[in-house]
MIFI-886590 format. One record per residue (C-alpha): x, y, z. Coordinates in pm, 1 decimal. Layout:
<vexbas>
VEXBA        px        py        pz
VEXBA         X         Y         Z
...
</vexbas>
This chain:
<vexbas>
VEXBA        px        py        pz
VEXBA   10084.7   11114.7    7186.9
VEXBA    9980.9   11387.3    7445.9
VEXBA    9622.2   11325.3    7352.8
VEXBA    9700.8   11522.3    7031.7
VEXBA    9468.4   11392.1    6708.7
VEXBA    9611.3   11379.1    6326.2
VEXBA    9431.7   11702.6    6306.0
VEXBA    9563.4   11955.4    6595.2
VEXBA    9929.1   11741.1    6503.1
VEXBA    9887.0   11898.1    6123.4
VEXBA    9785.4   12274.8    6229.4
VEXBA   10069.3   12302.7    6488.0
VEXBA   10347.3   12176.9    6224.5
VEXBA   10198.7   12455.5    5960.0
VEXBA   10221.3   12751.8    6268.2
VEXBA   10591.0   12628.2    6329.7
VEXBA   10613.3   12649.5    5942.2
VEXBA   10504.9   12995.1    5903.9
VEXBA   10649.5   13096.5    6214.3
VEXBA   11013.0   12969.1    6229.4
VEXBA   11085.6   12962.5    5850.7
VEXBA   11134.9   12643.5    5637.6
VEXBA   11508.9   12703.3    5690.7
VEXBA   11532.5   12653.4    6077.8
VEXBA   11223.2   12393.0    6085.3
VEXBA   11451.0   12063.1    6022.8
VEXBA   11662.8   12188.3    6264.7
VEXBA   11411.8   12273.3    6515.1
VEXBA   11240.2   11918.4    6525.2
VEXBA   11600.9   11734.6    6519.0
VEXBA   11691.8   11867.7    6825.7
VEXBA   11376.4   11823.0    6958.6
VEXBA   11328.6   11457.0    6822.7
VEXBA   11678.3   11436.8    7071.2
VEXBA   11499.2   11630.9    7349.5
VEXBA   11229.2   11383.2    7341.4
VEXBA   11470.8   11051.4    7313.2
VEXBA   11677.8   11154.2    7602.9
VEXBA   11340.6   11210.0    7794.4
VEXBA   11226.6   10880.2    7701.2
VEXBA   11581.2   10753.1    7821.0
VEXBA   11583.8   10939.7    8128.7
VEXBA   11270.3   10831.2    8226.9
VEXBA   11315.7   10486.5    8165.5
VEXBA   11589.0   10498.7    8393.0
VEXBA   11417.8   10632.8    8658.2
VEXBA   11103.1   10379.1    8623.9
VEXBA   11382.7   10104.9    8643.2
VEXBA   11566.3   10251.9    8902.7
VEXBA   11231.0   10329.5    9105.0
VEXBA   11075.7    9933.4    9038.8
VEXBA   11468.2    9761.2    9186.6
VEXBA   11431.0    9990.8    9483.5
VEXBA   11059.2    9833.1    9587.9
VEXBA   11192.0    9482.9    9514.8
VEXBA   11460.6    9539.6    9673.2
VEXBA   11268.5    9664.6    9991.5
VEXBA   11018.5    9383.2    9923.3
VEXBA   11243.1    9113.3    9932.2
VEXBA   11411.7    9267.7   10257.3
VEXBA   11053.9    9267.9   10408.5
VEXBA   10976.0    8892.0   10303.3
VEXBA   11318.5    8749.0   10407.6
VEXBA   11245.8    8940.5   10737.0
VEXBA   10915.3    8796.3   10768.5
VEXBA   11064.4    8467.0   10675.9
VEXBA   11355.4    8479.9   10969.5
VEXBA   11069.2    8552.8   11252.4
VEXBA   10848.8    8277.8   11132.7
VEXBA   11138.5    8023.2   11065.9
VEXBA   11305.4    8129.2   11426.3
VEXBA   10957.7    8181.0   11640.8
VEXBA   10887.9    7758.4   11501.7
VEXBA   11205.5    7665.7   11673.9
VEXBA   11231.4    7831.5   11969.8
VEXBA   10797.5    7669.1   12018.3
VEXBA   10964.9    7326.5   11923.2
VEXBA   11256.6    7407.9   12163.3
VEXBA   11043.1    7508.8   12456.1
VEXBA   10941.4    7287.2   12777.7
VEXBA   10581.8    7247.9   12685.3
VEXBA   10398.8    7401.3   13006.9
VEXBA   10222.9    7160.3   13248.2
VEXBA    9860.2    7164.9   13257.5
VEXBA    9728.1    7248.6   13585.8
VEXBA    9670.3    7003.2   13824.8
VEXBA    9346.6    6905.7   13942.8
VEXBA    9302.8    6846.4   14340.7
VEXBA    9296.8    6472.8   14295.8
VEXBA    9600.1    6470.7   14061.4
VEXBA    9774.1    6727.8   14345.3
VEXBA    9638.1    6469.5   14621.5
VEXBA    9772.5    6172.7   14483.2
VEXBA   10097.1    6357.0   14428.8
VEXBA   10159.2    6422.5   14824.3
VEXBA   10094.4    6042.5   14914.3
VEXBA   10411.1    5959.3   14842.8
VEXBA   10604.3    6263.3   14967.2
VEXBA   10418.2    6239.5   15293.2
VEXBA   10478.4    5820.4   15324.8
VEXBA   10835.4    5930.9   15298.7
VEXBA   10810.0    6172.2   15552.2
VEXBA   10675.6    5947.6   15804.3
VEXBA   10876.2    5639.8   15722.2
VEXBA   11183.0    5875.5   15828.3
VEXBA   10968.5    6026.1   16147.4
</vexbas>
């Protein structure tokens, strides 16, 4: 607790002994036994509060991720695969016919 030993832990309760009076000392550490529980409590909540707000945003990232993968796959399978470029035999043999047609109608 606070990097306090069983030794500095026993001096400081004999000081607030001598100092505030065995009257007032059970009243003392009861309210700050509540101090310290409502710090725990606030704390907690915050931790909590803090860890659903970065799983929150993490799931928001993944599900965004997620979308552009799942929508950039289908628009590649839904895309005209590109010709490869011709070669100048492949372009040659391509004009035969256009040019027999041409001077069938001449």
């Amino acid at each position: 607790m606070f990097g306090i030993g069983s030794t500095e832990l026993l001096v400081i309760m004999v000081v607030a002994l001598i100092v505030l009076g065995p009257k007032n000392l059970p009243n003392i550490a009861r309210t700050l036994g509540k101090a310290m529980g409502e710090f725990r409590r606030v704390s907690t909540d915050f931790q909590r509060t803090l860890n659903t707000e970065i799983d929150l945003e993490d799931h928001e990232r993944r599900k965004k991720e997620a979308e552009k993968e799942f929508f950039d796959d289908k628009t590649k399978a839904e895309a005209p695969k590109a010709e490869a470029p011709r070669t100048e035999a492949q372009t040659a043999e391509a004009a035969k016919p256009a040019a027999e047609a041409a001077g069938k109608n001449a």
